[in-house]
PLY file of the C-alpha trace (Angstrom):
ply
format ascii 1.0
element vertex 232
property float x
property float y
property float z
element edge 231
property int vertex1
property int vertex2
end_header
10.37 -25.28 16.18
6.40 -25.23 17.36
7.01 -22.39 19.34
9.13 -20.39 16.18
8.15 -21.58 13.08
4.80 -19.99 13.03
5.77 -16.60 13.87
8.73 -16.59 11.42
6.55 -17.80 8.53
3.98 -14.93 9.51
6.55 -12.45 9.22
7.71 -13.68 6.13
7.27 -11.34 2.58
7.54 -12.74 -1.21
9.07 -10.15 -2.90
11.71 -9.71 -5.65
15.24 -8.91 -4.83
18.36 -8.00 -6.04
21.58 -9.54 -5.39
24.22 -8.08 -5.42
28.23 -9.24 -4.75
31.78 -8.74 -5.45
34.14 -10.55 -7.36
36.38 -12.77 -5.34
39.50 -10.97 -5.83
38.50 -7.72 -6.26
41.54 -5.25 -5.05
43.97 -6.41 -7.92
46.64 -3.51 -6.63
46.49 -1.40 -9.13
44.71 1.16 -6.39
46.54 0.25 -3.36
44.43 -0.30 -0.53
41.18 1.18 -2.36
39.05 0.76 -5.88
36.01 -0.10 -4.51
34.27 -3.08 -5.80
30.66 -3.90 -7.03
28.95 -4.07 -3.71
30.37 -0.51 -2.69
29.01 0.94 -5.93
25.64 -0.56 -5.77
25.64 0.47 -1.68
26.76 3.83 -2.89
23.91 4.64 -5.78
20.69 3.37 -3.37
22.26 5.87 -0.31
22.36 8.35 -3.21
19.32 7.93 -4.36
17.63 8.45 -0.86
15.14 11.07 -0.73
13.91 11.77 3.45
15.72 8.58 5.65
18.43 6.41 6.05
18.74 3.58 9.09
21.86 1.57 9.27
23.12 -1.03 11.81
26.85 -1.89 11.69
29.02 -3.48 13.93
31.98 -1.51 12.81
31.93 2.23 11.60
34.61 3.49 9.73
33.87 5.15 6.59
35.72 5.05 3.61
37.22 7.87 1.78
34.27 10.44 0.43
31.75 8.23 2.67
31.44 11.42 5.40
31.02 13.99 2.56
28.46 11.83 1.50
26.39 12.04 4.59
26.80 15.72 4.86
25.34 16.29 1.51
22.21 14.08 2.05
21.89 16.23 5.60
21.66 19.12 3.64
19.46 17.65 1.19
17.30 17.48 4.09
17.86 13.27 4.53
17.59 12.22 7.71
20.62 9.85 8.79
20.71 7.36 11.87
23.33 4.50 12.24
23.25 1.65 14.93
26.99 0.79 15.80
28.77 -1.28 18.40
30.25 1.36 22.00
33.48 0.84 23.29
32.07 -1.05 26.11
30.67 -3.78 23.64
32.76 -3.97 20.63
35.11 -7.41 19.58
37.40 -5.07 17.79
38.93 -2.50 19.74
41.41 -2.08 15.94
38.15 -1.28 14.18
36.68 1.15 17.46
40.07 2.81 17.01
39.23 4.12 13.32
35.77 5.07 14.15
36.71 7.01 17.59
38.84 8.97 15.07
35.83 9.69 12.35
33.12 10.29 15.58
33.02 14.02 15.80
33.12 14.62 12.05
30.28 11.70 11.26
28.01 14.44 13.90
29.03 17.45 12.37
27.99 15.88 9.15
24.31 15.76 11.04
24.60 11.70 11.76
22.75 10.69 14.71
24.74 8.08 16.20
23.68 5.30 18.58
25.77 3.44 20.05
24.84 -0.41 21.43
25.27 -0.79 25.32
27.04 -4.44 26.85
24.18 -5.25 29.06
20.95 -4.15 26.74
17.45 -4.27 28.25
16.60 -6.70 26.11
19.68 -9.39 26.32
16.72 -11.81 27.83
15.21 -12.07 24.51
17.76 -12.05 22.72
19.02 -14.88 24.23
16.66 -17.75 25.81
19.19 -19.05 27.92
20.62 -15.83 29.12
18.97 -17.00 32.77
21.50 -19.54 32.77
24.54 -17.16 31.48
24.08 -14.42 33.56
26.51 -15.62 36.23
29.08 -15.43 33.63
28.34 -11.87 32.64
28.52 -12.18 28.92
28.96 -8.95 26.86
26.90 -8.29 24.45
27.41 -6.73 20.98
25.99 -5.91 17.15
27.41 -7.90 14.70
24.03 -6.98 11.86
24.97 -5.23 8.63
21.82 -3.92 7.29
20.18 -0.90 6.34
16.91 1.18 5.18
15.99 3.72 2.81
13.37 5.96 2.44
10.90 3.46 4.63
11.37 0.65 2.01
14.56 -0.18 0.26
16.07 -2.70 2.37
19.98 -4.05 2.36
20.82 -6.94 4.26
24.20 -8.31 4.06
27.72 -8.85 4.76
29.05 -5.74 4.35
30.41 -3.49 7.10
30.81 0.50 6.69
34.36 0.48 6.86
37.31 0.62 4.18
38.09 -3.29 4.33
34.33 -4.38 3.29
34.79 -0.92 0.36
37.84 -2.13 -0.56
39.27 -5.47 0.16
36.60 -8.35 1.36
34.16 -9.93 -1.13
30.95 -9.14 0.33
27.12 -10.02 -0.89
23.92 -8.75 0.24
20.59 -8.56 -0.91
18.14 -5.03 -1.76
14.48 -5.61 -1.76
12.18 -2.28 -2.04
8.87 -3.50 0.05
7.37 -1.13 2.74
6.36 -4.38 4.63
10.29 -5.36 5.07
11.46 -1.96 5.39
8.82 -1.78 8.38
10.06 -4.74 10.13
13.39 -4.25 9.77
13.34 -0.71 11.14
11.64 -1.59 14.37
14.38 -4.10 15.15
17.14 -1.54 14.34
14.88 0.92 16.94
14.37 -1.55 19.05
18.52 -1.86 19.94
18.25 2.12 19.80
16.03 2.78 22.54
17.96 4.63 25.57
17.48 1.00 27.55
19.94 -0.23 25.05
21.86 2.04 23.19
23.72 5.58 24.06
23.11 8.07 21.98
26.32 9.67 20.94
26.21 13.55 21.13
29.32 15.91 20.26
28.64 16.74 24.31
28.22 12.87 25.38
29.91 9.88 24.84
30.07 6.48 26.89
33.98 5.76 26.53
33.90 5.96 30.20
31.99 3.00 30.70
35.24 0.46 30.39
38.04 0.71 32.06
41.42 2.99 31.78
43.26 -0.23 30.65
40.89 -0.73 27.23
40.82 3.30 26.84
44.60 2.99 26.68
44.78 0.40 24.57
42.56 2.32 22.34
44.21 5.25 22.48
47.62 3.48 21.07
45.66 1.65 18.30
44.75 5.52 17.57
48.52 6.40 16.68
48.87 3.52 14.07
48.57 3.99 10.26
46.34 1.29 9.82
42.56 3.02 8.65
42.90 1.41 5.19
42.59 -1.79 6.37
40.42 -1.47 9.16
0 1
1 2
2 3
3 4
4 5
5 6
6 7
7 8
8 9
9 10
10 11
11 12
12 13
13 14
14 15
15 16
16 17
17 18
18 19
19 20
20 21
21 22
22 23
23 24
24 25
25 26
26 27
27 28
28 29
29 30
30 31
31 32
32 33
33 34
34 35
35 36
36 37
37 38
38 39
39 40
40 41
41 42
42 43
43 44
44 45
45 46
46 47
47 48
48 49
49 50
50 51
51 52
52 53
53 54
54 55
55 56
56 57
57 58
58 59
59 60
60 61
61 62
62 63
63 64
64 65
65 66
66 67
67 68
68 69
69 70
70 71
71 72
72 73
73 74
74 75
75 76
76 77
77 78
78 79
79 80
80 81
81 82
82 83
83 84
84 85
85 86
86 87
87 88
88 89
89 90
90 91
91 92
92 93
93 94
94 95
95 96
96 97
97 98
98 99
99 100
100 101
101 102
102 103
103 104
104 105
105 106
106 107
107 108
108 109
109 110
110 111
111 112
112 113
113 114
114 115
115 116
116 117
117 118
118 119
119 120
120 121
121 122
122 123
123 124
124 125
125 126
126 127
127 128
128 129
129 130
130 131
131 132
132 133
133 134
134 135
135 136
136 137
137 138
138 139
139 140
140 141
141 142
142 143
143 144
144 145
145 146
146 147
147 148
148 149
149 150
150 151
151 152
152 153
153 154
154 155
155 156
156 157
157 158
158 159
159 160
160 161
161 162
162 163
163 164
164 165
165 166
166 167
167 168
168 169
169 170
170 171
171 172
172 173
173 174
174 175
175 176
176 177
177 178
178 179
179 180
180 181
181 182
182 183
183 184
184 185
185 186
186 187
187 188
188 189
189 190
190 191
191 192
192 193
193 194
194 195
195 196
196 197
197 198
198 199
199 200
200 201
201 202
202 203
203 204
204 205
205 206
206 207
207 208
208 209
209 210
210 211
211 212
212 213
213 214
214 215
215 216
216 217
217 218
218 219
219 220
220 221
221 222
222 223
223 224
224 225
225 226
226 227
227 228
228 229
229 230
230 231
């Protein structure tokens, strides 16, 4: 606590913020597997609203119906779009991977940069103090941060993930704060797991599925063939 406290209270920013969350309960049936919910709509208007940027981190990237068309009308707009995600090599949920794999070449013909986190980052000593005494156990590494930036300075930290189930199903909450300060910090740490040391970045002429081994691309390529996107 000496060593931490000091800095995190440094870094800390009074400002006011809004929160925002879904109603427990939300998908009542009468739209299937979709509707949306009061997060999603609140998620939707700030991206909407952006004017040059937009930096997200998400573990898992599948985006809901209308969510590509989306980003491919910002691009246009001239809005530049960047998103953090998890690779094959580090993900926890090769069901969620599968929907995303499918969505990858469209999300960069919509003009998304995509990054995508490596297993063994540059920076897995300081993210973990211990990691000295791990390393003989080779642990895996991963993303598991749901946040994002607008424009420099609208900030959303939360629980929701950019795929259909956090849209559509799960009750998720989050805050959005508009400070520069905030939106400053919490874009260097989203860079910081971007940097070549620690991410790939995802090209339509480069990707890093070769990094695991035939068995998980196999795997992944069954997952692939089921009809389960909705729920991912």
């Amino acid at each position: 606590m000496p060593r931490y406290f000091p800095k995190m209270l440094q870094a800390m920013v009074w400002e006011e913020a809004r929160f925002i969350s879904d109603k427990p309960g939300k998908n009542t049936g009468d739209s299937g597997l979709g509707g949306g919910g009061e997060s999603t709509q609140a998620l939707v208007a700030a991206i909407k609203d952006a004017r040059h940027s937009i930096l997200i981190q998400s573990p898992y990237l599948i985006l809901p119906k209308g969510g590509i068309e989306l980003f491919a009308d910002l691009h246009e707009r001239g809005v530049r779009i960047r998103i953090s995600t998890n690779s094959l090599a580090s993900t926890d949920n090769l069901e969620a991977f599968s929907g995303y794999h499918k969505q990858r070449s469209k999300l960069l013909d919509a003009g998304i940069e995509l990054y995508e986190y490596r297993p063994h980052p540059q920076i897995q000593t300081d993210l973990v103090e211990r990691y000295p005494q791990l390393a003989h156990k080779n642990p895996i590494f991963a993303l598991h941060a749901k946040s994002m930036v607008i424009d420099d300075s609208k900030v959303f930290i939360g629980t929701f993930n950019l795929d259909p189930r956090s849209a559509n199903l799960n009750t998720e909450v989050g805050v959005l704060v508009d400070n520069p300060r905030l939106g400053e910090q919490l874009t260097k740490s989203i860079e910081r797991d971007m940097r070549p040391e620690n991410s790939w970045r995802t090209t339509s002429s480069f990707n890093p599925d070769k990094e695991v081994s035939r068995g998980k691309r196999f795997k992944l390529r069954l997952l692939k063939l089921l009809p389960i996107d909705p729920i991912l």
